[in-house]
C-alpha positions as CSV (number, residue, x, y, z in Angstrom):
1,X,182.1,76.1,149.8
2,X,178.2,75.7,148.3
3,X,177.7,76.9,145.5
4,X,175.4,77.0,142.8
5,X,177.0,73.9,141.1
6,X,176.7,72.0,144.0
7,X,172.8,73.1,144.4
8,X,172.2,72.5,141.1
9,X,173.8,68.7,141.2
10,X,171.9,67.7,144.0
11,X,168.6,69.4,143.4
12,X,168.7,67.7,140.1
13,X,164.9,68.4,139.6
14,X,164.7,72.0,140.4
15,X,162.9,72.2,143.6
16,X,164.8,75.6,144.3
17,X,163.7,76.9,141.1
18,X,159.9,76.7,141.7
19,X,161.1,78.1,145.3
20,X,162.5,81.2,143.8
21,X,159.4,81.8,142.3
22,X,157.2,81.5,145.3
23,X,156.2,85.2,145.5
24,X,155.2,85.4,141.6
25,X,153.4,82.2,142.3
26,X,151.8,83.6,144.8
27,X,150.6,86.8,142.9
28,X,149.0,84.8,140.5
29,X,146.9,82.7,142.1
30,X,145.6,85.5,144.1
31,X,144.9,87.3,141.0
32,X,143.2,84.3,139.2
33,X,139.8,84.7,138.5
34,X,138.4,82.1,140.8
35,X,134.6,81.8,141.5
36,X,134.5,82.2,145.4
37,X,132.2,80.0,147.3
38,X,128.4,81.3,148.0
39,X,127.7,78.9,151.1
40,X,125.8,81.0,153.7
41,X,125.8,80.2,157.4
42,X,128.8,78.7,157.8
43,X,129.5,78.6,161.7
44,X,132.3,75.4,161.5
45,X,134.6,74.8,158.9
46,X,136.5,71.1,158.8
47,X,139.4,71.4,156.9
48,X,140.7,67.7,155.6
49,X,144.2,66.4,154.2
50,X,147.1,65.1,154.7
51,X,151.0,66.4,154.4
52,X,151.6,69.8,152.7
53,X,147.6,70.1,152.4
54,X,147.3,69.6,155.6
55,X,149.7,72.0,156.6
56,X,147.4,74.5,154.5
57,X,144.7,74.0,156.5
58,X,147.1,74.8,159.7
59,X,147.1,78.3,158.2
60,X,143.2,78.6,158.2
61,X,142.8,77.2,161.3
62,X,145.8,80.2,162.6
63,X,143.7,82.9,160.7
64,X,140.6,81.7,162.1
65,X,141.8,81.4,165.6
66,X,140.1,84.4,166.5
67,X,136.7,84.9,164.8
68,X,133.4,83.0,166.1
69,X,133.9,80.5,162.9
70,X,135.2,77.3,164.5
71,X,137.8,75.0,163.1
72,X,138.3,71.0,163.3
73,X,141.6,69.6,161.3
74,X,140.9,66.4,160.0
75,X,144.3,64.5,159.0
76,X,142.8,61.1,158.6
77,X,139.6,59.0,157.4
78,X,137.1,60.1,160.1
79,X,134.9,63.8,160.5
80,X,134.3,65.1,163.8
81,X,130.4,64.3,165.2
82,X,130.1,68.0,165.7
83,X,129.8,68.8,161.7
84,X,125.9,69.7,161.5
85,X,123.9,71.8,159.2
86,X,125.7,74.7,159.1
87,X,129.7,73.1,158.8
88,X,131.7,73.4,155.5
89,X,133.8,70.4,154.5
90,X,136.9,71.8,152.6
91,X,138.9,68.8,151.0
92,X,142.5,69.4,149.7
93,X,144.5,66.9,148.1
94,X,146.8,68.7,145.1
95,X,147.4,64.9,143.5
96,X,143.7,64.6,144.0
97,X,144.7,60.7,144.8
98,X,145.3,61.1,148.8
99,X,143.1,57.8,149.9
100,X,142.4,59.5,153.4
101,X,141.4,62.3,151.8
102,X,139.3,60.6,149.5
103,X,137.1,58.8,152.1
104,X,136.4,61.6,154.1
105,X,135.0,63.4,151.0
106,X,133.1,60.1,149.8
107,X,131.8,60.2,153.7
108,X,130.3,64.0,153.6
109,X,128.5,63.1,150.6
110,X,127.1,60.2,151.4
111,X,126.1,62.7,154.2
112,X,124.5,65.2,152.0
113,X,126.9,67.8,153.9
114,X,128.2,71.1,152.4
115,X,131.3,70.6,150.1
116,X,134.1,72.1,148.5
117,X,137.1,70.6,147.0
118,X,140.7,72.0,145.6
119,X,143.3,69.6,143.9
120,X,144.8,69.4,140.5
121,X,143.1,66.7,139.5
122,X,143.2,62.9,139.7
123,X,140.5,61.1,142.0
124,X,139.3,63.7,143.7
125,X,138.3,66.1,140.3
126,X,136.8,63.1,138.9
127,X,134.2,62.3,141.9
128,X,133.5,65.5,142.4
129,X,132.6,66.1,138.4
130,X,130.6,62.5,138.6
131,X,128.7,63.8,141.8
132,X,128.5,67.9,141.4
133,X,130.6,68.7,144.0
134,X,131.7,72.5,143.7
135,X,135.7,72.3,143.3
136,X,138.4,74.4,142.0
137,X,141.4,73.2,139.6
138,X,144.7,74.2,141.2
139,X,148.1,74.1,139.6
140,X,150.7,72.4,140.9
141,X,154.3,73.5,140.5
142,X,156.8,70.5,141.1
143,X,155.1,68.8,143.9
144,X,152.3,68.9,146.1
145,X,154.9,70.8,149.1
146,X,156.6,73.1,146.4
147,X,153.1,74.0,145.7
148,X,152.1,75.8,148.5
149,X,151.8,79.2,147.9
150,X,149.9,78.2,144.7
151,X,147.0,76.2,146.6
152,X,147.2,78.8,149.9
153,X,146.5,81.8,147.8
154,X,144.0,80.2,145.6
155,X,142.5,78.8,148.5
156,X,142.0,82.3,150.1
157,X,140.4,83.5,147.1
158,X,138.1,81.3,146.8
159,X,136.6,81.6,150.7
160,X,137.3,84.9,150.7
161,X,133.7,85.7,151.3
162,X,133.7,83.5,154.8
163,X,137.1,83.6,155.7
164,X,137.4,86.8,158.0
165,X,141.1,88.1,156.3
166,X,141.7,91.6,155.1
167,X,142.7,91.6,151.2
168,X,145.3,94.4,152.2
169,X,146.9,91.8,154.6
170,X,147.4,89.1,151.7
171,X,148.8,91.5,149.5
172,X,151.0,92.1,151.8
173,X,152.0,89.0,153.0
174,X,152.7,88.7,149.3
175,X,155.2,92.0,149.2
176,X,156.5,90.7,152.1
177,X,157.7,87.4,150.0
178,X,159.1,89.3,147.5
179,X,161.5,91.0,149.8
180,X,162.7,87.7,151.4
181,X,162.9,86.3,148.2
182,X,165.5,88.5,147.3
183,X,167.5,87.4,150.7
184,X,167.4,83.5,150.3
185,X,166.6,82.6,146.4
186,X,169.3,80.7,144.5
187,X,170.2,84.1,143.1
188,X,172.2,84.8,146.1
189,X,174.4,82.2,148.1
190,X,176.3,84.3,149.8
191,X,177.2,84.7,153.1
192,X,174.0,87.6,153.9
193,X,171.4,84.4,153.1
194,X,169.6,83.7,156.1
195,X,168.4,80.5,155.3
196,X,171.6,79.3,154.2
197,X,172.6,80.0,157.5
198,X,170.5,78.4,159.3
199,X,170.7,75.4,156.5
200,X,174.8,75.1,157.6
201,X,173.4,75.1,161.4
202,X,171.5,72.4,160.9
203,X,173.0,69.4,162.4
204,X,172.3,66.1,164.2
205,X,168.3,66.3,164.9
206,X,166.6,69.5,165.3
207,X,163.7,69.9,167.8
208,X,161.8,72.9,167.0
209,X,159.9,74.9,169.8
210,X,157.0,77.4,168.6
211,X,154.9,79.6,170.5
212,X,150.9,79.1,170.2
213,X,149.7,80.9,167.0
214,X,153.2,79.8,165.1
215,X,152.7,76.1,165.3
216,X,151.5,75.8,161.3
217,X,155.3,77.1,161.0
218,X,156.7,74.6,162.7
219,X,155.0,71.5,161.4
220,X,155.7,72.7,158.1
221,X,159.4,72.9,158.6
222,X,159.4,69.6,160.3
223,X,157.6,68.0,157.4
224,X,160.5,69.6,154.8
225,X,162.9,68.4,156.7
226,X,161.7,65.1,156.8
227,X,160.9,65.4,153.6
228,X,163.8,67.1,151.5
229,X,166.7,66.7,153.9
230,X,165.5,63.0,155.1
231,X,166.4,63.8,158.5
232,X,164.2,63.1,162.0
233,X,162.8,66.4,163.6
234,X,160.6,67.1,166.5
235,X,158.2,70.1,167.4
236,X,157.0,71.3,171.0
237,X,155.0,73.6,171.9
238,X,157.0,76.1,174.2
239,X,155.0,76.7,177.3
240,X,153.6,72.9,177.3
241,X,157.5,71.8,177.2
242,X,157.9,73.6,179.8
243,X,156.0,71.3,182.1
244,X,157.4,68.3,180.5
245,X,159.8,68.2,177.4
246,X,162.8,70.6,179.1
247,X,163.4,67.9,181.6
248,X,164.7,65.7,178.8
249,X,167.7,68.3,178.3
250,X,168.9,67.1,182.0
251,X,171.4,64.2,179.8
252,X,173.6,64.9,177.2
253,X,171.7,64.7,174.0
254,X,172.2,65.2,169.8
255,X,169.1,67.2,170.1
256,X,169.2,70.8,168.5
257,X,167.1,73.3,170.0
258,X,165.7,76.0,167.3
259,X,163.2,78.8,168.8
260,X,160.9,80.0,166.7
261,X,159.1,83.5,167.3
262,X,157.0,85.9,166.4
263,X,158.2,89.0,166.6
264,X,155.1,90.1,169.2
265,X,154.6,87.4,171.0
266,X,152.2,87.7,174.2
267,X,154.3,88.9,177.3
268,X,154.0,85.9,179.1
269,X,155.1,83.7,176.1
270,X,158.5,86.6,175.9
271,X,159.1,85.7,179.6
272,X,159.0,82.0,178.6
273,X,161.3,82.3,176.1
274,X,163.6,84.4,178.3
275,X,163.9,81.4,181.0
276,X,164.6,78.4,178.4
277,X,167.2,79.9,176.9
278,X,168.8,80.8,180.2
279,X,168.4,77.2,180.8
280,X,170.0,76.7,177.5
281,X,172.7,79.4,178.0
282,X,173.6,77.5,181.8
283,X,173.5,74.2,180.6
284,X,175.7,75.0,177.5
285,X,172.9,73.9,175.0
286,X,173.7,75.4,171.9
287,X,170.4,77.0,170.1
288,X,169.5,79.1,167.0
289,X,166.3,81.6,167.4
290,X,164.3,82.5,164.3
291,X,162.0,85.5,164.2
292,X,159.0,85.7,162.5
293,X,158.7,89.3,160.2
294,X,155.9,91.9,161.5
295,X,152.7,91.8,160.2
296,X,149.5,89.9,160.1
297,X,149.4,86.2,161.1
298,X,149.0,85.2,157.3
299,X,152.4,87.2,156.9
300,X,154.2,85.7,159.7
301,X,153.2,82.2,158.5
302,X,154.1,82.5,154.9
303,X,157.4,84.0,155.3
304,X,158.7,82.0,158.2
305,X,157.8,78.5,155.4
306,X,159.5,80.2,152.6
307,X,162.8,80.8,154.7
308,X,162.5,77.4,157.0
309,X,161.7,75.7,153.3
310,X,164.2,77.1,151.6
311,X,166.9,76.1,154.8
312,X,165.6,72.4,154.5
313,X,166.7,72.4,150.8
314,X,169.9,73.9,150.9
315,X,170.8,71.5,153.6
316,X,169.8,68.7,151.8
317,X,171.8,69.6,149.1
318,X,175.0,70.3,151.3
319,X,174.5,67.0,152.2
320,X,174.8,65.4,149.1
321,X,170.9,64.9,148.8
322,X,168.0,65.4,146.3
323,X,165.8,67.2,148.1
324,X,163.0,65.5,145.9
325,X,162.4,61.9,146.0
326,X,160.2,60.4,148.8
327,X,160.9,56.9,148.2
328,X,159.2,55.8,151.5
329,X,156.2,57.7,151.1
330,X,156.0,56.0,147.8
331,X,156.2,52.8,149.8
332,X,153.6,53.6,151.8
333,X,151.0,54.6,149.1
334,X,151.7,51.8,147.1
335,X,150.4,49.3,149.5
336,X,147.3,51.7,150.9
337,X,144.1,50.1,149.8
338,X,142.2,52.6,148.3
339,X,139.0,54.7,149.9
């Protein structure tokens, strides 16, 4: 039976705590006195980092899907050759040490292009100080993915005045975390938590289908489990796997299907996910669907990472894992030359 002494042994460094707090977090760096930006013009914005940052900038790039701004994502060392004049590099790196990030910024400035940083220190604050790059000071709670309501929030303070979001819709998105919090926190492991449900459903490898509009969702829940359960996960889009992905579901497989959807997803997308699961359903392909709340797209996004988050640490925990430690990234970064 889990139980609070058996999340408490295994998330030995208190990753659910900071997670219970996500709402408050929230609040507060929305309230923060943050100077916005004052860049004028701005017709393409290239967003830049890598992991949980990166899955940041996913957000923008959902909330921006629909005005005239347009967006590149840049997880890696090069910028796209359509940045001009009127393009914004936004750089986000809450260690401030992220070596791709780090050479993309060093690149816009050598550049002379338009600038504007957020971390919590480390490299990054240090070349922007020695070069007069505008950048904001972030806290980070934990770690840089336990962080993320801190940097969102802040984020969309900050480009408030070009980011095309009504402030009624982030306050919201923040009531709206403050309700689920009181469904999934630590304060209530009982049997009415959704996302320890879905944490006890989550066996062998999960591949997790999205519709368009969701897929920020997605890759954030198949970076936590990755990253706090340690287990392999896939994402596909649902109307691209369609034409190729479903095909693989013809053999037996340890796959485990989860749908994730918004709760008004276009008609056609409905009708999609009508005729995969009937696949499913014939084929005897067990599958879990998780709904997005109602709201704005910033509301849907937010929520479905706190719940899918929270699911990735209680089942690392009911396996007898701390959720975090990411020994291989540390690997990794210790044998990364540096920008």
């Amino acid at each position: 039976m889990f139980n609070s002494d058996i999340l408490k042994k295994y998330d030995s460094h208190g990753m659910h705590l900071v997670y219970d707090k996500w709402p408050y977090i929230a609040k507060e760096s929305y309230s923060n006195n943050y100077l916005p930006v004052n860049f004028e013009n701005i017709s393409h914005i290239v967003f830049v980092g890598m992991g949980g940052s990166g899955a940041l900038h996913d957000i923008f790039s959902a909330i921006l899907s629909k005005s005239n701004i347009h967006v590149s994502i840049v997880k890696g060392y090069h910028l796209p050759n359509t940045v001009d004049s009127n393009t914004l590099i936004v750089t986000t790196s809450v260690s401030g040490n992220t070596v791709e990030t780090m050479t993309v910024l060093d690149l816009a400035k050598k550049l002379n292009h338009k600038i504007i940083a957020f971390t919590n220190g480390g490299e990054m604050k240090k070349y922007c100080l020695e070069h007069k790059i505008q950048h904001r000071d972030i806290p980070m709670y934990h770690s840089p993915r336990a962080s993320f309501p801190s940097f969102l929030f802040s984020m969309l303070k900050v480009l408030e005045p070009i980011i095309p979001i009504k402030r009624e819709d982030i306050t919201q998105s923040i009531d709206d975390l403050e309700d689920l919090r009181k469904k999934i926190s630590s304060d209530n492991l009982n049997t009415d938590n959704p996302a320890l449900d879905i944490a006890k459903w989550l066996t062998d490898v999960p591949i997790i289908y999205y519709p368009w509009g969701l897929q920020a969702a997605a890759v954030r829940f198949k970076n936590s489990l990755q990253e706090n359960t340690k287990i392999h996960a896939m994402i596909e889009d649902v109307i691209e796997a369609c034409h190729n992905g479903i095909v693989a579901w013809e053999r037996p497989s340890n796959m485990k299907p989860i749908l994730i959807r918004g709760e008004d997803d276009y008609m056609k997308t409905k009708e999609r996910w009508n005729l995969i699961k009937e696949y499913f359903e014939c084929n005897k392909i067990e599958y879990r669907e998780i709904f997005s709340v109602k709201g704005s797209i910033l509301t849907k996004l937010i929520n479905l990472i706190y719940l899918l988050d929270y699911s990735s640490i209680y089942r690392a925990a009911m396996s007898g894992i701390d959720p975090t430690p990411v020994n291989a990234i540390d690997f990794i970064k210790s044998r990364t030359s540096k920008y």
